[in-house]
C-alpha positions in Angstrom: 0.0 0.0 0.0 1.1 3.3 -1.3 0.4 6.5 1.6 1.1 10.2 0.5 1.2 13.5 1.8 1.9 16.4 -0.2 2.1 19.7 1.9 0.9 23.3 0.9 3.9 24.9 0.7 5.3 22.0 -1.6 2.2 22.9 -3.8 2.7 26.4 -4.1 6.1 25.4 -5.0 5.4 23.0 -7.8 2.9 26.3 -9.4 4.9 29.0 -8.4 8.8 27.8 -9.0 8.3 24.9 -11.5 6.0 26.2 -13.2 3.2 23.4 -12.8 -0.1 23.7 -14.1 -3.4 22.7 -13.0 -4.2 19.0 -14.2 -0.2 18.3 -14.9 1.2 14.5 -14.1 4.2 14.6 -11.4 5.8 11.2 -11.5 7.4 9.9 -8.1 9.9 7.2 -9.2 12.9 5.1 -7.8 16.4 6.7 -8.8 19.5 5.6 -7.9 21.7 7.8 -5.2 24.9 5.9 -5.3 26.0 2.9 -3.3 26.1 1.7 -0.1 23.1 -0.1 1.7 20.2 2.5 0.9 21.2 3.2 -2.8 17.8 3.9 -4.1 16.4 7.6 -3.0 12.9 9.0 -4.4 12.9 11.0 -7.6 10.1 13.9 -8.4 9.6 14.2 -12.6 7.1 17.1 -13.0 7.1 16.1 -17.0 6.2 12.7 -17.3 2.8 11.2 -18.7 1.9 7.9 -16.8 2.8 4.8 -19.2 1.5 1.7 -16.9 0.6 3.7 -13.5 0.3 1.1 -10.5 -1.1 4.1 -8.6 -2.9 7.9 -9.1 -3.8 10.5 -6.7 -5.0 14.0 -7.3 -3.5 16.6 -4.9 -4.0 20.5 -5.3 -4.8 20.4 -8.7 -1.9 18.1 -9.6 -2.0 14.4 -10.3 0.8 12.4 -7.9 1.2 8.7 -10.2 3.8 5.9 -9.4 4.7 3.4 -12.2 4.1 -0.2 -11.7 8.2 -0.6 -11.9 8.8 1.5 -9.3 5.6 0.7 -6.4 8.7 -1.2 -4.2 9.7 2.5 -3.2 7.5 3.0 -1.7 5.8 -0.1 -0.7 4.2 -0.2 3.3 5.8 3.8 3.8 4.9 6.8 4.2 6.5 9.8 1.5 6.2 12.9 2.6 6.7 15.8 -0.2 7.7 19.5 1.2 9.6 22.5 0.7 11.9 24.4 2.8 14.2 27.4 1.8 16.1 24.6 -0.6 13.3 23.5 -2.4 11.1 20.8 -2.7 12.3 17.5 -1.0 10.5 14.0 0.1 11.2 11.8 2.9 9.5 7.9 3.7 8.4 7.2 7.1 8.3 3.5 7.7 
């Protein structure tokens, strides 16, 4: 099972600094960070159409899609997506 929380001021980011609009796909995906024992992290694509979605969820006006490939992510956690002074970044809670 897939859980997802998207905060506000990650939304205003995603129309305000990416440049998002209303009704846009915003693919969350597994991308590899380097090695070591965690060497998957969680990549945001703002300009990707869904080819075999496993999983689709409208937030703000924006909707959130995971590819069938990548549910393992993600799978039995939590991602959180926010923004801070950096930018927009995404954590999982087990």
């Amino acid at each position: 099972m897939i859980s997802f929380a998207v905060s506000e001021k990650a939304l205003d980011s995603f129309k305000n600094e990416w440049g998002l609009e209303e009704g846009q796909y915003v693919r969350i995906y597994a991308k590899y960070a380097g090695g070591g024992s965690d060497a998957f992290t969680v990549g945001i694509n703002a300009s990707a159409t869904p080819i075999d979605p496993a999983w689709v969820q409208s937030i703000g006006g924006f909707h959130f899609f995971v590819e069938k490939t990548d549910v393992w992510i993600l799978q039995d956690e939590l991602l959180q997506i926010d923004c801070n002074e950096n930018g927009i970044f995404s954590s999982k809670i087990s």
